[in-house]
N, C-alpha and C positions, 0 to 999 in steps of 0.2 A: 504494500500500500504506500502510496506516495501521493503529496500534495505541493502541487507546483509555488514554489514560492519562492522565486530566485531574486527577489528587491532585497538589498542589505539592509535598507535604511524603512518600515512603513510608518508610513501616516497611523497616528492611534487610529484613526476613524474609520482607517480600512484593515486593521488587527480583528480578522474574521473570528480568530479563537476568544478574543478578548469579549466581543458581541453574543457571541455565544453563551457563555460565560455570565455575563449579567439576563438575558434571556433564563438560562438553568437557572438560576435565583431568583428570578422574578415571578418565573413560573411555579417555585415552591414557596414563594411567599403568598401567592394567589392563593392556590390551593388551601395553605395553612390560614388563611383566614376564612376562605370559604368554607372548608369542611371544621371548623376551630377544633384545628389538632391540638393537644394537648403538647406540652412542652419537652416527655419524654421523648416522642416520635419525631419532634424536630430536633433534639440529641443527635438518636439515632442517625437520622438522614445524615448530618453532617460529620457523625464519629465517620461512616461510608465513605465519605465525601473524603475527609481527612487520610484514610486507608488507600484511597486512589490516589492523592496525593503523593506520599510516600512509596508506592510503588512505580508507578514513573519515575520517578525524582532518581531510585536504582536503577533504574532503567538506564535513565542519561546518564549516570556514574560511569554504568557499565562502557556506556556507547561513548562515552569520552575521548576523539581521538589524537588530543594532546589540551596539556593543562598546567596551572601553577600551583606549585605546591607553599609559595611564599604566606610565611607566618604560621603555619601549617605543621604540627609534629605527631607521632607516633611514638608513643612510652618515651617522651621528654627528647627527643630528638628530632633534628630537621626533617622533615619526608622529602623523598627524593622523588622526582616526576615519572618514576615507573609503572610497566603494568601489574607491578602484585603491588604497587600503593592503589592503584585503581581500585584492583578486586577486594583489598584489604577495606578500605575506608567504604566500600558500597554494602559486602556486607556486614562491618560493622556498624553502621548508617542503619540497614537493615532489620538487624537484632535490637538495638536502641528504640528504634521506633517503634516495630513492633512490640517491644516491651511496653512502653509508656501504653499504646492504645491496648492492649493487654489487660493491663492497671483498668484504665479507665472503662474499655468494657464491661469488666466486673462490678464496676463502680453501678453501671448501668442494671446488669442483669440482678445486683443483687436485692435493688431497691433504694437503696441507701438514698440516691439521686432520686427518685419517684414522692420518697416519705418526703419530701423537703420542698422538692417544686411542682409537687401534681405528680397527679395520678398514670398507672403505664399503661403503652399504648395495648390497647383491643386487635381481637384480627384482623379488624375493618382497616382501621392504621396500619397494619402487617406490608397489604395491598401498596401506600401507598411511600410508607419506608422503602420496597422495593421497587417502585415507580419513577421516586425522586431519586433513589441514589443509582439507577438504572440511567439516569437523564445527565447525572455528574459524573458517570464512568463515560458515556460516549462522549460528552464534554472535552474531558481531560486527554480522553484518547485522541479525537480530533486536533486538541491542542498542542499534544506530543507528536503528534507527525506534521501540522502545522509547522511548529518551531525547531522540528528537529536540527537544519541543516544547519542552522546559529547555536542552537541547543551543544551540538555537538565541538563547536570551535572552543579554542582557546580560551579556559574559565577557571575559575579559582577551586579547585575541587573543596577545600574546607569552607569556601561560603556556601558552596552547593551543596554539602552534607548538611548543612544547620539551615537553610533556607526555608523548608517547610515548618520548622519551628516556629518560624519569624512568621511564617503564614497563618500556620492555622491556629495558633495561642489566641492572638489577639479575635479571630471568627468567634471562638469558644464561649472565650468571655465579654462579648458584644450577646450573646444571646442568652448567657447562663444570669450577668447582672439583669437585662432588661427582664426578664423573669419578674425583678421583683414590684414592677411597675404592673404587672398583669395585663391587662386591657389594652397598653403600649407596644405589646412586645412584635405588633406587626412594622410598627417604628422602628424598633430594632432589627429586626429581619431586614430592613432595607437598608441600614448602617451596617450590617454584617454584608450584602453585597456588595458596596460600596468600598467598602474595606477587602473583600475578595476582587473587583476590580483593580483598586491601585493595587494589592500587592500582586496581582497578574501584571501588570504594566510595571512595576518593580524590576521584579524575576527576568520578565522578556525584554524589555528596553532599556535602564536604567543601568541597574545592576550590569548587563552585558556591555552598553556601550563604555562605561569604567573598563572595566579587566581588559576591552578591546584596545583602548588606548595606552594602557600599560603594559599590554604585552610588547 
């Protein structure tokens, strides 16, 4: 699969993945206020959301075909711009992350999260936990073949280890505070995409055109 995209430099306005992207949020902010999903199910959606995240994010480690390793170490030492710091740092990127959503899963299934901020989600929600986060896997995938050919150049491999950090923390808690406002929280859901755009346009513009000049 491939998506033609040979422009180095685009216009945000023509950033197809980036449109995209706010469309996928828009559309589960819709829903979530028309069907008023309760606060577990929009967890859920986005614990998914976060998971697709991070498996890309390996992906492109993996797909790396030259990188810096500046400021960058391994057990207190420089890392050197090799392919076993590649494979090393993606899957340890890998294990880290999926640790963390790990944690927080359980967090999810055990209740703990449900006693606190509402009730968990029904079958009915089931449907549509696997609908939204269905809508943010083709999203992402799109995105990744989108930006693959930039994706792939010359990048700082330890900011690209920690970057979905930088991402999805601040989603999390844009939707877990607004919680406490109840009534608002479709307010927040729209702060939470807004926030999921800039740091889309971060990651794919910002971010890269730095490293591109100091390489």
């Amino acid at each position: 699969m491939s998506i033609n995209n040979s422009q180095p430099q685009r216009n945000l306005f023509g950033d197809l993945s980036l449109w995209f992207l706010l469309l996928s949020n828009l559309a589960t902010v819709f829903f979530a206020t028309k069907e008023n999903w309760n606060l577990s199910t929009i967890m859920w959606i986005y614990w998914f959301q976060s998971i697709t995240i991070g498996f890309f994010n390996f992906i492109r480690i993996l797909q790396l075909k030259e990188f810096s390793t500046e400021g960058f170490e391994i057990n207190g030492q420089p890392a050197q711009p090799t392919q076993g710091t590649k494979i090393f740092t993606a899957f340890f990127f890998l294990f880290h992350y999926g640790f963390f959503h790990f944690v927080y899963m359980m967090f999810l299934l055990t209740g703990t999260f449900t006693k606190t901020y509402g009730n968990a989600s029904n079958f009915i929600e089931l449907k549509y936990i696997f609908l939204a986060s269905l809508l943010f896997f083709i999203n992402h995938l799109f995105s990744y073949f989108y930006n693959r050919a930039k994706d792939t150049k010359k990048q700082n491999i330890g900011s690209l280890m920690l970057y979905p950090y930088a991402r999805i923390i601040p989603m999390h808690l844009t939707i877990i505070f607004g919680s406490a406002f109840g009534g608002a929280l479709p307010f927040f859901l729209v702060l939470k995409t807004f926030a999921d755009g800039i740091m889309h346009i971060v990651e794919h513009n910002v971010l890269r055109k730095g490293e591109l000049q100091e390489a």
